[in-house]
Residue frames as qw, qx, qy, qz and C-alpha x, y, z in Angstrom:
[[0.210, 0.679, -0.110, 0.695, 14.47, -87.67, -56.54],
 [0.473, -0.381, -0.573, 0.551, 15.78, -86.74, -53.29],
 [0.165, -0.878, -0.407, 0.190, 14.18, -84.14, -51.01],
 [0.549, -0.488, 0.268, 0.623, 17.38, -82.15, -51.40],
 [0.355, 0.062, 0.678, 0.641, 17.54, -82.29, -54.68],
 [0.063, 0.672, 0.717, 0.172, 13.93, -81.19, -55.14],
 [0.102, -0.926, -0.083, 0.354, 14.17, -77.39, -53.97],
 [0.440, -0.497, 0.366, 0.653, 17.32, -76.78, -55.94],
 [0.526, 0.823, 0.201, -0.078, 16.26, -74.53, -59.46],
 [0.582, -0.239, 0.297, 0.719, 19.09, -73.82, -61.82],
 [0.307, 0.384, -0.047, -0.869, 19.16, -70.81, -64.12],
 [0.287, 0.066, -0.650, -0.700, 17.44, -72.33, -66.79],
 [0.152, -0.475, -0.865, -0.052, 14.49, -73.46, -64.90],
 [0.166, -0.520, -0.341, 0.765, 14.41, -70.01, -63.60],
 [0.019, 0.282, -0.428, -0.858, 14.60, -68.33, -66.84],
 [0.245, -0.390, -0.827, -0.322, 12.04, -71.36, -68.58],
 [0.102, -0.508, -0.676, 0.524, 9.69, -70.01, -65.27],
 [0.052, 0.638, 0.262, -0.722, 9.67, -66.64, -65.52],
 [0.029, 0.109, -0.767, -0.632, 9.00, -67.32, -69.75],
 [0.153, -0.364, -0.917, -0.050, 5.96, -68.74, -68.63],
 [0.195, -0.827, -0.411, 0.330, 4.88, -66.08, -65.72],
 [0.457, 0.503, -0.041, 0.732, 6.26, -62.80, -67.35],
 [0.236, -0.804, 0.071, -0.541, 4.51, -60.57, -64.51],
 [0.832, -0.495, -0.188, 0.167, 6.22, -62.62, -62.23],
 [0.459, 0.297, -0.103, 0.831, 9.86, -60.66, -63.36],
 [0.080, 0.535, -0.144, 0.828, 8.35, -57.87, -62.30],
 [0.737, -0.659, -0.086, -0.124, 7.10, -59.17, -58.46],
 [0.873, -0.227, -0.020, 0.432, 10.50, -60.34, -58.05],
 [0.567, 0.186, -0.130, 0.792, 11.66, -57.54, -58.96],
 [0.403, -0.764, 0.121, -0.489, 9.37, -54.93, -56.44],
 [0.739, -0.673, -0.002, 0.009, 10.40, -57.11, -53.60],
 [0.705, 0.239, -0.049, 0.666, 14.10, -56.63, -54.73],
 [0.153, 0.552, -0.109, 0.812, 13.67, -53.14, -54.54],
 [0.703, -0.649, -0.109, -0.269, 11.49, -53.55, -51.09],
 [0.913, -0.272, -0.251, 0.172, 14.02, -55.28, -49.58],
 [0.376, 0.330, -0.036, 0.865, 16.95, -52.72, -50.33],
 [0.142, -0.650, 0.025, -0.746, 14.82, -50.09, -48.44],
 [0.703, -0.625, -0.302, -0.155, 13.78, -52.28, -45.95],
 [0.797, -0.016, -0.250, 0.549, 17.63, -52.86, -45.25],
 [0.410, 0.413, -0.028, 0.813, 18.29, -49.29, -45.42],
 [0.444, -0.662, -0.079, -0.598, 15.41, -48.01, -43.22],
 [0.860, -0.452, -0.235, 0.026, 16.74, -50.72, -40.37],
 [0.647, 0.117, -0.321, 0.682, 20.39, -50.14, -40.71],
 [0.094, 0.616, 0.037, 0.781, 19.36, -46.46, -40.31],
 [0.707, -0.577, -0.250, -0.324, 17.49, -47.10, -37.04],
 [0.909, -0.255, -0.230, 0.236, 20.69, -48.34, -35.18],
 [0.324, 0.453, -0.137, 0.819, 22.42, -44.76, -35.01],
 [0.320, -0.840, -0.438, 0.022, 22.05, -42.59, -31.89],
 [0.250, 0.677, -0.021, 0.692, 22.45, -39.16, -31.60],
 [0.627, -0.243, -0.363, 0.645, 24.71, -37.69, -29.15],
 [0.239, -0.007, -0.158, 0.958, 24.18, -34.04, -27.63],
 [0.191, 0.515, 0.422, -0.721, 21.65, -31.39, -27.23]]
């Protein structure tokens, strides 16, 4: 097996995984929702306010 070849999970090893780990569904799915705020708190950060 090439190195390449070795990182690459289709869905059904994904699916067979998270069968295995069930609380893993639900890590993967806080840092989903982390990640969405994180975006939102940064984008939010890049606005400046003009005037008095």
């Amino acid at each position: 097996m090439s190195q390449q070849n070795r990182w690459i999970m289709s869905e059904s090893k994904v699916a067979e995984f998270l069968k295995e780990h069930p609380r893993m569904m639900g890590v993967l799915f806080a840092l989903t929702v982390l990640m969405a705020q994180t975006g939102s708190v940064v984008a939010d950060n890049g606005y400046a306010t003009a005037g008095p």
